[in-house]
N, C-alpha and C positions, 0 to 999 in steps of 0.2 A: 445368788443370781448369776447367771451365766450369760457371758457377753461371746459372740462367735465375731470372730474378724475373718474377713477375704483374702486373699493372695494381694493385692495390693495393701491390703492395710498392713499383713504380717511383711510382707518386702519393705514397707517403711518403717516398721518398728526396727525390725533387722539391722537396715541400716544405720539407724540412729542408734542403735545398743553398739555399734562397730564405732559410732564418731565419737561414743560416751569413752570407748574403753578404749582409744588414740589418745584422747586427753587424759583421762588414770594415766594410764604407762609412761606420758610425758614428764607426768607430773609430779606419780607418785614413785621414788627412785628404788622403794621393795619392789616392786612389778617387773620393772625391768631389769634389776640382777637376777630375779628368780627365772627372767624367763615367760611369765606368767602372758598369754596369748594374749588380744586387744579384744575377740570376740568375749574369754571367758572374764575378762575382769569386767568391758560395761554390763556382761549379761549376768553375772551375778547379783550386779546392783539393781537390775530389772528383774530379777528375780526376786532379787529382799522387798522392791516396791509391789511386785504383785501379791507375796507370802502378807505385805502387812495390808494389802488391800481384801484382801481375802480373809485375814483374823480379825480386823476391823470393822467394814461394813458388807461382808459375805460376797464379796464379788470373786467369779472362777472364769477362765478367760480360755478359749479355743483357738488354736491357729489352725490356717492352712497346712493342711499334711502334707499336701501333695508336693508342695513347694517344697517344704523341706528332706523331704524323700528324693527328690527330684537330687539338691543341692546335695544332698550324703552318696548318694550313685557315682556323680561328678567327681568327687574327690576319692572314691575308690578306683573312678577307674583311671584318674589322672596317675595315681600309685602302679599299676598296673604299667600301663604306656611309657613309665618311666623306668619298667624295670628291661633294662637288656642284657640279656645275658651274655652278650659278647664280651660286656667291661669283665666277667670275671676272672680272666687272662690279667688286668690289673692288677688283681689283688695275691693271684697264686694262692697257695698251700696257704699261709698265714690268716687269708682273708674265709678261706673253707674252712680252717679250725675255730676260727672266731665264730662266724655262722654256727657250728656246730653247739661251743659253747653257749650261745646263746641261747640256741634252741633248749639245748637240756634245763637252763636255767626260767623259759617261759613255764615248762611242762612241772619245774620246783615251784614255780611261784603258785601255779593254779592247783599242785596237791595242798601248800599249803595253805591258801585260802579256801579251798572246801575243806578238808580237815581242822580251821578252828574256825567254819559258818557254824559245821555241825555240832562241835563241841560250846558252842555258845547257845546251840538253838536254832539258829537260823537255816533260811532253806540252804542246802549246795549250791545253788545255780549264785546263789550271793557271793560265795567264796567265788567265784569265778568273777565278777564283777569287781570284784578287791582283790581279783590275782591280775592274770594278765589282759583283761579287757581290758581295764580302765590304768593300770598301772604301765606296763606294755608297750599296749595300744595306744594308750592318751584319751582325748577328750573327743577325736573324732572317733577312733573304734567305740568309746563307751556311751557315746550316743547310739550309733549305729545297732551295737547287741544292746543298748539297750530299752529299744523299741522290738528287736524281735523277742528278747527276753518275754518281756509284759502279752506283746500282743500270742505270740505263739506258746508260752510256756506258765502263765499268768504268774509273772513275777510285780508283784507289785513296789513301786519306785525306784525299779532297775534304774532307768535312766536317770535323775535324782541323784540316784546313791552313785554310780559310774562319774560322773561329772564331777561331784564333791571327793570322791576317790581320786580322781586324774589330777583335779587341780594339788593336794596333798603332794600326790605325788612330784608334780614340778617343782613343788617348796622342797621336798626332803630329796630328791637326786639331786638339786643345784647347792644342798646343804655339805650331804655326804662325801662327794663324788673330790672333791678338792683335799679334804683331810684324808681322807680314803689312799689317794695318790700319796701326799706328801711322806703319810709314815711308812711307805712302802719302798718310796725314790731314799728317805732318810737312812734305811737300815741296807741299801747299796752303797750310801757314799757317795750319790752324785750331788754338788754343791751347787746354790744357784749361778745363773751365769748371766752373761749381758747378750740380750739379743743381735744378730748380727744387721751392723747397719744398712747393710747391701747385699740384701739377696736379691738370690738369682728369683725370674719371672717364676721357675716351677716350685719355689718355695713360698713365695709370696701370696702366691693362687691357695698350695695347701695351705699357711698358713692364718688365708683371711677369709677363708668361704671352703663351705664344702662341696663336692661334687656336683651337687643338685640344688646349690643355692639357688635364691631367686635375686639373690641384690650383688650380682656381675656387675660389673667394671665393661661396657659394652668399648670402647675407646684401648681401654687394654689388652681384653680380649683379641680387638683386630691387628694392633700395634703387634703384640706377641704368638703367631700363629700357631707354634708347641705350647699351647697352654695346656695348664692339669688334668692332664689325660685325655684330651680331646675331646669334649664331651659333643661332640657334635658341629665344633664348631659356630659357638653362640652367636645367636643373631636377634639383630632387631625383629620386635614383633613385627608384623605389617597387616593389613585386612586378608590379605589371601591365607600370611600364613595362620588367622585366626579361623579362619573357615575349615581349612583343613583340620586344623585341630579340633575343631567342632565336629568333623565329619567322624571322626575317628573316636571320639566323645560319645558320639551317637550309634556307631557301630557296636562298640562296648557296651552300651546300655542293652540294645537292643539284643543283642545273646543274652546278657543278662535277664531282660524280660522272657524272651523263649527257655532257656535251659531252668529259670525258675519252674514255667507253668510244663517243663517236658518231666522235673524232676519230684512234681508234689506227689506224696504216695511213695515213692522208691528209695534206694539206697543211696542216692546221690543227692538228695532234696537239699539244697543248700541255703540260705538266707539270699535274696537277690543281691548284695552286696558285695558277697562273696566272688557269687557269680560275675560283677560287673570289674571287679579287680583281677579275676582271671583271663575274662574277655580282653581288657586291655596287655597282661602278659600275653597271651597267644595273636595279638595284632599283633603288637610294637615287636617279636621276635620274630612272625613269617614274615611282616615286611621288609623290616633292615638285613634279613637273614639268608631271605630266600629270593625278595627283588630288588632290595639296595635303593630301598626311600628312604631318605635323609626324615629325621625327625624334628621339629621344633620343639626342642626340648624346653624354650622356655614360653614358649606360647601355652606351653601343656601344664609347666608349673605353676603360669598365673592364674589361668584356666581351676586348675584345682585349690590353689592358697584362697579364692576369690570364691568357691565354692564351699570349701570347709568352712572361712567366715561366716558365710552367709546360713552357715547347716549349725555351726555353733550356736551364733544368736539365735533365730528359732528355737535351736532344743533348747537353751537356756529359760528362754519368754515363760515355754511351756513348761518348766521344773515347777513342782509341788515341793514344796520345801517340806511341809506339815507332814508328809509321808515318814519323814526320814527321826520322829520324832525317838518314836522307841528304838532305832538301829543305833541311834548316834553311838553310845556306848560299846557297845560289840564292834561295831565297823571301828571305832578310831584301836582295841586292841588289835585286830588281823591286820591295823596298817601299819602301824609300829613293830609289831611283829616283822611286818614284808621287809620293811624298811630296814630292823636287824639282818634278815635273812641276806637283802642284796649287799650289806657290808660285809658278812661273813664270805657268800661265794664271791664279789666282788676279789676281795683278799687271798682267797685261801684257792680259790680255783680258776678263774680266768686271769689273776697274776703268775700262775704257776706253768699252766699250762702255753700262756703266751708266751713264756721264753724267762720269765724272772728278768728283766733286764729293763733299761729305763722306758723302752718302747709299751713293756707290756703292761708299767705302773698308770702310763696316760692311758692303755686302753681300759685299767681297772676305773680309770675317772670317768672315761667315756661311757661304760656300762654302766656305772652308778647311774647318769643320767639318760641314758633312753629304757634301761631299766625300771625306771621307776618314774620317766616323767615323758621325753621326747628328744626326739635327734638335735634341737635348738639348743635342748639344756647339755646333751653330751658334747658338745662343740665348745659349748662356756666354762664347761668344767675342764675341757686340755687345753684352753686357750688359758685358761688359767695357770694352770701348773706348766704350759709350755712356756710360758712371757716371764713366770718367775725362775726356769731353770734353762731348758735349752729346747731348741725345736724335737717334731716328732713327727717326720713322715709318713708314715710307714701308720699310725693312729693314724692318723688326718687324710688317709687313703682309706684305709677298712671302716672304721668307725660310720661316714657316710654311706656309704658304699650298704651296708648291714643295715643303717638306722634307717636311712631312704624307704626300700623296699623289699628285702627281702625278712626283714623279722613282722613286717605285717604279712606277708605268706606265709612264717613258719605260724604266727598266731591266731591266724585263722583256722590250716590246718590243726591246729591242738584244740582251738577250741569246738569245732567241730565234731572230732573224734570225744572231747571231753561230755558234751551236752549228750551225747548218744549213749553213754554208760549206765548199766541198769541203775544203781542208786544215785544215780541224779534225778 
C-alpha cells in the first residue's frame, strides 16, 4: 500500500525527524563525539520505522520531491556564496598544496571504489557512491548524486547506499583521524604540553571555530575587531540582512535552473546542483570583487545549515532500506578498504608533503576526517590532538578553508568528469 504525503505533511515530518535527532545527540554521548549530524541520527530511526512498516504490514510512503529539491539547491548554493576567492591570500602556497593534495586524493578514492564495485560485481557508478560522493562529500553531496544517480543513470538505491556510506564514514574519520596524528607527532618527538591559559584573540577564534562556523561568539566578534581573518566582519542576522540573502539564494537557483535546461543534450549538461553551487561561486566573487558588497556571511550559513537539515530528513524519510539487502556485503568491504586507503595516504602522503612537521601531522588528522566523513569531524580530530599537545595554526587556517568549499568544487569537478567515461 502506498501512502503519498504533501509538502506540508513531509515539512512536518522533517521537522520532527530534526527534533527526534537533537534529543539522540543530547542524549546519546556516541553521536556526539562521532560528530554524527542531528538530521542523520533522528532520520535513520524514521527510517528503521518506515523499513519495519513496510516488511510488516506492506506500507511504502512518497514525499514531496519538490521540497526536498528545493532544500538540496539551497545548500549548494549556500556553499557556492560562501566561496570567496579573495581569502586564498590567507592560506598562501601551504593552503594551494593542501588543496592540491586533496584533490588527487578524491580522484584515489573514486579509482578505488569503482575498481572493487567491479571486481565484486557491482555497477561502477556504486564505487562512485562509496568513493568520494558519499565519503568526500558527506550526507548532503550523497543525497544530492544520489537522486541523479537513480533518476538519470538507473542506479538503483543510490541514495540509500550514499547515506549509509556517509554516515560510516563520520564513525571511521572521527575514529582514525586522532591515532593517525598521534603516531606521526610520536615519531617527531613532540611531547604533550599544557595549553596556553591566555591566548591571544587570533588564537582563540583559530582555535574554537573554524572559519565558516556557524556558532560565533557575536559579543566577541565586536569586542575584537582583527578577528580570524576577517571574515567579513560578522554580524547579527537582521530581516533585511535575510532578505538579501534570499535574494542572492534565488539568483543562484535561478542560473542553475536556466544553465540546466541551456545544457541538456551538450557537453556541459551538469546535474542542476552542480550548476546551483557554481552560480553561487560566480555571485559571491563578481560581487565582493568587482563592486564591493559586503556579504552576510552568516545569514548565508544559517540559510544553508537550515536547508541541508531540512534536505537530510526528507532524503532520509524517503530511504528504502530493503534495497540495500544484497550490497550490504560488498559495500561494507570497499569501505573498509577506503577507510585503509585514507590512513595509508593520510600517513604516507599529505604528512609528507605538508612539511613532516608537527603542523602537517594535525593536518594528516584533519584529512582523515573530511576525508572520510565532513569539515565538523576534521575540526574534532585537531582539536583533539591540539588540546593534548600544542596548538596549530596554520591547520586550523587550511583545514576550513579546503573543507568549507572548495573540495566540494574539486568533487564535483571529478565526479563529473568520472560519470562521463566510457566504462561507467
Amino acid at each position: 500500500m502506498e501512502v503519498t504525503l504533501n509538502g506540508y505533511y513531509t515539512l512536518i515530518l522533517a521537522t520532527l525527524v530534526l527534533l527526534l535527532g537533537r534529543f539522540l545527540v543530547k542524549r546519546l554521548k556516541f553521536l556526539e563525539d562521532f560528530n554524527i549530524p542531528e538530521p542523520v541520527a533522528g532520520g535513520l530511526v524514521a527510517a528503521a520505522i518506515v523499513y519495519a512498516l513496510n516488511i510488516i504490514w506492506g506500507y511504502s510512503f512518497n514525499f514531496q520531491q519538490e521540497l526536498q529539491t528545493a532544500c538540496m539547491l539551497m545548500f549548494f548554493a549556500s556553499i557556492g556564496l560562501s566561496a570567496d576567492f579573495s581569502r586564498l591570500k590567507a592560506g598562501g602556497s601551504p593552503l594551494l598544496i593542501f588543496t592540491i593534495v586533496v584533490s588527487l586524493f578524491i580522484i584515489l578514492q573514486d579509482v578505488v571504489g569503482v575498481t572493487m564495485a567491479s571486481v565484486l560485481g557491482l555497477d561502477p557508478l556504486l564505487g562512485l557512491v562509496t568513493g568520494s560522493i558519499a565519503l568526500t562529500g558527506g550526507h548532503g553531496t550523497a543525497g544530492a548524486w544520489g537522486i541523479t544517480l537513480e533518476e538519470q543513470y538507473g542506479v538503483v538505491g543510490a541514495t540509500t547506499l550514499g547515506i549509509a556510506a556517509a554516515t560510516y564514514g563520520l564513525v571511521a574519520g572521527g575514529v582514525i583521524g586522532g591515532p593517525v596524528a598521534r603516531r606521526l607527532i610520536n615519531r617527531l618527538g613532540v611531547k604533550p604540553g599544557e595549553v596556553n591559559p591566555n591566548p591571544t584573540p587570533t588564537e582563540k577564534l583559530a582555535g574554537e571555530q573554524s572559519l565558516y562556523s556557524t556558532k560565533h561568539n557575536e559579543e566577541e566578534a565586536y569586542r575584537n575587531k582583527e578577528i580570524f581573518e576577517k571574515p567579513d566582519n560578522i554580524r547579527l542576522i537582521t530581516a533585511s540582512s535575510t532578505i538579501e540573502s534570499l535574494a542572492l539564494f534565488a539568483a543562484s537557483l535561478a542560473f542553475a535552473d536556466i544553465m540546466t535546461n541551456l545544457g541538456q543534450g551538450t557537453w556541459f549538461e551538469l546535474p542542476t546542483f552542480v550548476w546551483a553551487l557554481a552560480g553561487g561561486v560566480i555571485l559571491r566573487n563578481v560581487l565582493t570583487m568587482v563592486f564591493d558588497f559586503h556579504m552576510f556571511d552568516r545569514a548565508i550559513d544559517v540559510i544553508g545549515n537550515a536547508s541541508l537539515s531540512l534536505f537530510l530528513a526528507m532524503a532520509l524519510l524517503s530511504l528504502k532500506l530493503w534495497q540495500l539487502t544484497d550490497l550490504a556485503g560488498p559495500v561494507l568491504i570497499i569501505l573498509v578498504v577506503q577507510t585503509l586507503v585514507m590512513i595509508g595516504y593520510a600517513y604516507l602522503v599529505t604528512f609528507r608533503i605538508m612539511g613532516k612537521d608537527y603542523d602537517s601531522a594535525v593536518l594528516a588528522a584533519g584529512h582523515c576526517g573530511f576525508g572520510m566523513g565532513a569539515t565538523p569531524t576534521a575540526i574534532a580530530n585537531m582539536q583533539a590532538v591540539t588540546d593534548r599537545y600544542q596548538p596549530s595554526h596554520k591547520a586550523f587556517l587550511i583545514v576550513p578553508m579546503v573543507g568549507a568549499f572548495f573540495v566540494d568544487i574539486v568533487n564535483a569537478t571529478v565526479l563529473q568528469i568520472f560519470t562521463k567515461l566510457p566504462f561507467m
